[in-house]
N, C-alpha and C positions, 0 to 999 in steps of 0.2 A: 473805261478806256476811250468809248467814242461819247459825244453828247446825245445821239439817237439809242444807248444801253437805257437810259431810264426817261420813261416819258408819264407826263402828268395827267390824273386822270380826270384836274377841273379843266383844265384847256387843250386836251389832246396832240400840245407839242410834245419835241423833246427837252426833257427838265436837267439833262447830265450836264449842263455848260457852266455851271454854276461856282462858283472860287473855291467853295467846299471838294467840288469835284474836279478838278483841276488840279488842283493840290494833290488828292488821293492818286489821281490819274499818272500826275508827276512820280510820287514815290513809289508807285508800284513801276513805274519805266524804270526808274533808277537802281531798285531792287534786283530785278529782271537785266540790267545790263550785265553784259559778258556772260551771262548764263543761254546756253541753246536748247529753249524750252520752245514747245511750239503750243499752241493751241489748237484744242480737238476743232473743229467748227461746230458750231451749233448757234443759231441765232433767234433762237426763240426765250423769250423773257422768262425767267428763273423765278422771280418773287412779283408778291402782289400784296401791296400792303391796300390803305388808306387813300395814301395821297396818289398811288401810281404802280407800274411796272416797272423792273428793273432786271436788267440781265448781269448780273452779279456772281450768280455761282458759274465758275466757270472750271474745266480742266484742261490741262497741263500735262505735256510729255519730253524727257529727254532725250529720247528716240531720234536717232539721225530720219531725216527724209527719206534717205533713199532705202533704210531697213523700214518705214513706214509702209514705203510704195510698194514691198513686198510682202505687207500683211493686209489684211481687210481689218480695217478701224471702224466703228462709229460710236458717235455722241448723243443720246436721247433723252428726253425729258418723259418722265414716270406720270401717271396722275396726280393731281394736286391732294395730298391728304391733308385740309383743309382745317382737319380739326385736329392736325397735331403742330402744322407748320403754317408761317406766310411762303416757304420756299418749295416749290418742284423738285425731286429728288433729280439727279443729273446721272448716268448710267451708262457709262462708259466701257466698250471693248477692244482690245484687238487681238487677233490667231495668227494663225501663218495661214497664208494663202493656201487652196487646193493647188492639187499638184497642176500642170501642165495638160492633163487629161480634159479640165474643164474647156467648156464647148464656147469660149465667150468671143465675141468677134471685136478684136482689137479696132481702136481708134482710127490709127492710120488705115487699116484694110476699109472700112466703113466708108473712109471720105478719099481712096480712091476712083479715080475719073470714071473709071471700068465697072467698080460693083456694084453700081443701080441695077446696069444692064444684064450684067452675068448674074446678077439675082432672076432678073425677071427674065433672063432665057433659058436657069435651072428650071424658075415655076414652070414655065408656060410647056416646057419639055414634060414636068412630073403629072400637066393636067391631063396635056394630050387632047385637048378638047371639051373632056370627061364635065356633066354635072357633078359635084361634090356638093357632100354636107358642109359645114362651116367649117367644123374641127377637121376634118379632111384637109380641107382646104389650107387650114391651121399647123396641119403637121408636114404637111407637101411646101408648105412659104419657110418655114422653121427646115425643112430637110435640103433645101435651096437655098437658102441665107446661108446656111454652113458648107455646101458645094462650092459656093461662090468663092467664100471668103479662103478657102483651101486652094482655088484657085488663082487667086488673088496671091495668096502667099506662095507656090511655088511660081507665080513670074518674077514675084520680087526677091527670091532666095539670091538671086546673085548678084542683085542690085543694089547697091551702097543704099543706107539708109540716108534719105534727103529730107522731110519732115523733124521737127524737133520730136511730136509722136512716134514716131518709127524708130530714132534715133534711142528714145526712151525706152520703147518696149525691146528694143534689143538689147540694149544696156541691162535690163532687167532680166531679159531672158539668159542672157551669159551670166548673169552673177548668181542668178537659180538654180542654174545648170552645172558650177562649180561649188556652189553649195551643198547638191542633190549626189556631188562625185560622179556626173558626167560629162567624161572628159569631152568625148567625138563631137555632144553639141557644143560646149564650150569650144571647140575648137572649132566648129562649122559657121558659128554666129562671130 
């Protein structure tokens, strides 16, 4: 698809640019039109021949976007078993997302103007002064990054979402929450 997919291993450019590959590159765009497939990402070269690398095995889903956005996907390359293939096995998943319980600190909350500092005025409140161990230290910075962000989130509870992230994660959050059969947050977001 791009001419950086397969690179040459006498001269260390890329070897995709080629008429041969142009062509293939052609019919597979063509094949691929009106179809809404997306590609896993993964950018690490799939074969090893002779002459070079090339990132050729690739996967494919007809999965709309935004059922993606509420699953965890990924795309990995296996070990090389060398002496059966020139190709890397390619290993693909997706589940459904954890519920809403999980602890994870959204985008938008993160690159609020506010939560540098309401992080470091949870820590510096949870040290108290105190010498700590590391991992102390570790679970007090971890038990503050989640204060913060909690607080973070109820100043913005009534606040139109204005980021395209915010915009996003509350898009996602309603249609989770109608999915899950709860009405109240679907109706609060």
């Amino acid at each position: 698809m791009h001419s950086y997919d397969r690179i040459s291993k006498d001269t260390a450019s890329c070897a995709g640019d080629g008429p041969r590959d142009r062509l293939s590159a052609r019919a597979w765009c063509d094949a691929m039109q009106g179809k809404a497939l997306q590609e896993f990402a993964q950018q690490k070269y799939t074969f090893e021949g002779a002459s070079g690398w090339s990132r050729i095995d690739r996967v494919y889903t007809n999965l709309h976007p935004a059922v993606l956005g509420m699953m965890h996907s990924s795309c990995n390359l296996l070990p090389h078993p060398r002496h059966l293939s020139d190709h890397k096995p390619v290993v693909f998943c997706f589940r459904r997302a954890r519920s809403s319980n999980t602890r994870r600190v959204p985008a938008w909350v993160a690159l609020h103007p506010d939560y540098a500092t309401e992080v470091e005025a949870e820590f510096e409140y949870a040290c108290d002064g105190r010498t700590l161990a590391a991992f102390e230290e570790l679970g007090l910075l971890k038990a503050a990054i989640h204060r913060a962000s909690k607080y973070i989130k109820r100043q913005c509870r009534e606040r139109t979402a204005e980021s395209i992230d915010h915009k996003l994660a509350v898009s996602l959050a309603f249609i989770r929450a109608m999915e899950s059969g709860d009405l109240t947050k679907a109706s609060s977001l």
